[in-house]
N, C-alpha and C positions, 0 to 999 in steps of 0.2 A: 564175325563177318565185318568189313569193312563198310561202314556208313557212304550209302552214296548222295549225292549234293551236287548239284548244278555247277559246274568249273567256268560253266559260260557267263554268266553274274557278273564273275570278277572282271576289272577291266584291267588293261593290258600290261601295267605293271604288278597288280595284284595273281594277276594269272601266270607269269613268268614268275612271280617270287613264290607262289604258292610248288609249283612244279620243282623247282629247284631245292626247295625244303624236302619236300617226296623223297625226289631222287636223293639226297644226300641221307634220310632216314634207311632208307633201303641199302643202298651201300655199306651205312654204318653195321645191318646185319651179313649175313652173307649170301648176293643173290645168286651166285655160284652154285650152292647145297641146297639152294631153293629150288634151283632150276627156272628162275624166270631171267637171266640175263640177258636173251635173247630180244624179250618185250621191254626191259627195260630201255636196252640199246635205243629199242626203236623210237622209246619215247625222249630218252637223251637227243638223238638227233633234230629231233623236232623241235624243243625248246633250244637249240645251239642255234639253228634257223631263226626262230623269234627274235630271237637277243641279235644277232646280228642287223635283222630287220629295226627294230625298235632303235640298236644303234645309228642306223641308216637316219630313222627320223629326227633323234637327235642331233645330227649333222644339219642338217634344215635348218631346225631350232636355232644353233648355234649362228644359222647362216642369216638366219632374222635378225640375232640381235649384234652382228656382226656391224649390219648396215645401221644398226643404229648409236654402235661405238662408233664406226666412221666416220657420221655426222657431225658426234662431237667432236673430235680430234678437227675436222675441218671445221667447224665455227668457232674451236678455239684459234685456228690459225690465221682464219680469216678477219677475227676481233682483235688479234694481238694485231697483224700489220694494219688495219685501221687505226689502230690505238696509236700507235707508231708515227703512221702520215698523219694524224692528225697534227702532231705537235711543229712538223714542220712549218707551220703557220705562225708560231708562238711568236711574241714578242720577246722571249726573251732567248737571249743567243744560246746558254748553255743547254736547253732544251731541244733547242736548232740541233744545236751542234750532235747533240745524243741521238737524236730521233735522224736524223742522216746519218748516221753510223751505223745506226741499225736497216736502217732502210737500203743503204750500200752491201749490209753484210745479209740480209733476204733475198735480196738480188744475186748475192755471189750464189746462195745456196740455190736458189732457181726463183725464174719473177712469179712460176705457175705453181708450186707448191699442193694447195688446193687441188688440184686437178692430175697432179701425178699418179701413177698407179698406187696401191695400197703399200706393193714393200718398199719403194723407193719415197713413200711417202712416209713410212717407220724410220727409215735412215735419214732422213733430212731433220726432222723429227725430234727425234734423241739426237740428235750432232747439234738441234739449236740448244735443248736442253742441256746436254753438255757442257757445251760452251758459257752458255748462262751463267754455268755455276765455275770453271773454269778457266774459261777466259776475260781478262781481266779490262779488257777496255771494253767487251761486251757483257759483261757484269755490270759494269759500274754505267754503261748509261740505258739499263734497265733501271737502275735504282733510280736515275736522275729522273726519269721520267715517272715513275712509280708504276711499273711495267709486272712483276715479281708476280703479282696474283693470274697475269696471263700465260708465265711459263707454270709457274704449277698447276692452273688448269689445260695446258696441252700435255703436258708430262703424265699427270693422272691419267687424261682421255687416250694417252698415248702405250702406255703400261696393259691399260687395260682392254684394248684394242690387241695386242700384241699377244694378250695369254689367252683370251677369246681364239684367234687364231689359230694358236697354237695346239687349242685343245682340239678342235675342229680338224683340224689338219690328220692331229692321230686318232680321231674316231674315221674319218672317210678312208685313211689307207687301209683298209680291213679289205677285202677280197670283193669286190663288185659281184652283186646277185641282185636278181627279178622276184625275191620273193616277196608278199607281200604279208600284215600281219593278218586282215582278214581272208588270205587261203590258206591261210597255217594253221588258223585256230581249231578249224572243223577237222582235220587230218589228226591234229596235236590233242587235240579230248577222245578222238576216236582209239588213240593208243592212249590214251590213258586208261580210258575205257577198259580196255586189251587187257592192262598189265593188273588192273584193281581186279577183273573180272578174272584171271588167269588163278591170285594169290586168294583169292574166294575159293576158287576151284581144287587149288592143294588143299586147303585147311579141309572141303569138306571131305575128302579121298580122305586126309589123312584121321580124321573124327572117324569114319565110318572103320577103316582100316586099324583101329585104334592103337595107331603110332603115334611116336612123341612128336606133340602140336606145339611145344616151349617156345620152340624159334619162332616159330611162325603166327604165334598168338603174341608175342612179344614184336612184332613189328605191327600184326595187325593193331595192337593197341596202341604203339607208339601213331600209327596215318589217321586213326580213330579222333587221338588226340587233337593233330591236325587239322585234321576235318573241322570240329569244333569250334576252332583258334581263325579259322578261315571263316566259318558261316559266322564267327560273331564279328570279324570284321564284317561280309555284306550287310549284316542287321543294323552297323553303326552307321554305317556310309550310304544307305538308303535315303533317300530325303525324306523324312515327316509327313503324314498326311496334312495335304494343303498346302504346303509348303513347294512354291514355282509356281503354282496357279495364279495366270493375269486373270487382274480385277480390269472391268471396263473403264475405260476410263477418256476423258477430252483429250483427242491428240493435240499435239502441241504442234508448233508451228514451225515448219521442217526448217535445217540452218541450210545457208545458201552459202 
């Protein structure tokens, strides 16, 4: 018989990865001559739903720290043209003369930079980094001014900004749905339920009826296994007794 165990424990990556090992053991025998394809399907679907959802929240995720590449890419850009006008001040002319060239050639690419949208802010972006590195009167009065550490850090903030996007972009074109992961879960253990309670059910028809149990005792022990490999993950990933418990303690004095 197949060991039953609480699926609701796991949390929401533990519980899609656990389902997906199932279903791929099951497959690996044949659910076809077992006769539960039907319960399988059903639970297949359910976990195709999760993932999907889960990838949904990843999108988020990525949408969080989207804005916080952003940030940087704009205070590198907004440090670099500071850096820039500062020197036009200088007393000394070749410094002038660098930092007006460059403040001439911020200007061509746009005065508002900062405040562009996101991709028109990537294109400006890479075309100043570019140019940095291959244009040569905008090369060399980077160097005058000792400027170099401010395109490699827009460049960085900028690359990585860009594959952030990127990734995001192809997680959200997935097909738009309203599922969510806590309506999924109770639906998705209930066909689990189904299909562990179904392959219970042949084995014992099949013991009484005293047919060959080979196949079916052979996947029953390979989800057996599983089970195991699962519950000693929850055992590890439990917190410790006492462990999160606040101690009283003098509150400290709120930051304003």
């Amino acid at each position: 018989m197949i060991k039953r165990f609480s699926i609701t424990e796991l949390n929401a990556t533990q519980f899609v990865a656990y389902l997906e090992r199932l279903i791929t053991i099951i497959n690996l025998s044949d659910p076809t001559k077992l006769k539960i394809v039907l319960r399988l399907n059903i639970l297949i679907a359910f976990v195709t739903r999760i993932e999907k959802v889960l990838k949904k929240e990843q999108a988020l995720r990525e949408t969080a720290e989207l804005k916080i590449l952003e940030g940087g890419r704009t205070a590198g850009i907004i440090g670099f043209t500071s850096y820039v006008n500062s020197y036009l001040r200088s007393s000394k002319p070749n410094l002038v003369a660098a930092s007006k060239l460059l403040f001439d050639y911020l200007q061509m690419l746009s005065p508002y930079i900062p405040r562009e949208d996101s991709s028109t802010k990537s294109a400006l972006l890479n075309k100043l980094c570019e140019d940095a590195v291959k244009k040569a009167e905008v090369k060399n009065a980077i160097a005058i001014i000792g400027a170099e550490d401010w395109i490699t850090q827009i460049n960085n903030a900028n690359k990585a900004f860009e594959a952030k996007y990127q990734a995001r972009t192809i997680i959200i074109s997935n097909e738009e749905h309203e599922d969510t992961y806590s309506a999924l879960r109770q639906p998705t253990k209930l066909a689990y339920d189904g299909l562990i309670g179904i392959l219970n059910s042949r084995y014992d028809v099949a013991v009484y009826e005293n047919a060959d149990t080979k196949d079916l005792l052979d996947l029953i022990n390979n989800i057996n296994a599983l089970v195991e490999q699962t519950e000693q993950i929850i055992k590890s990933t439990k917190p410790k007794k006492g462990k999160g418990i606040l101690t009283k303690t003098t509150p400290s004095n709120p930051i304003n």
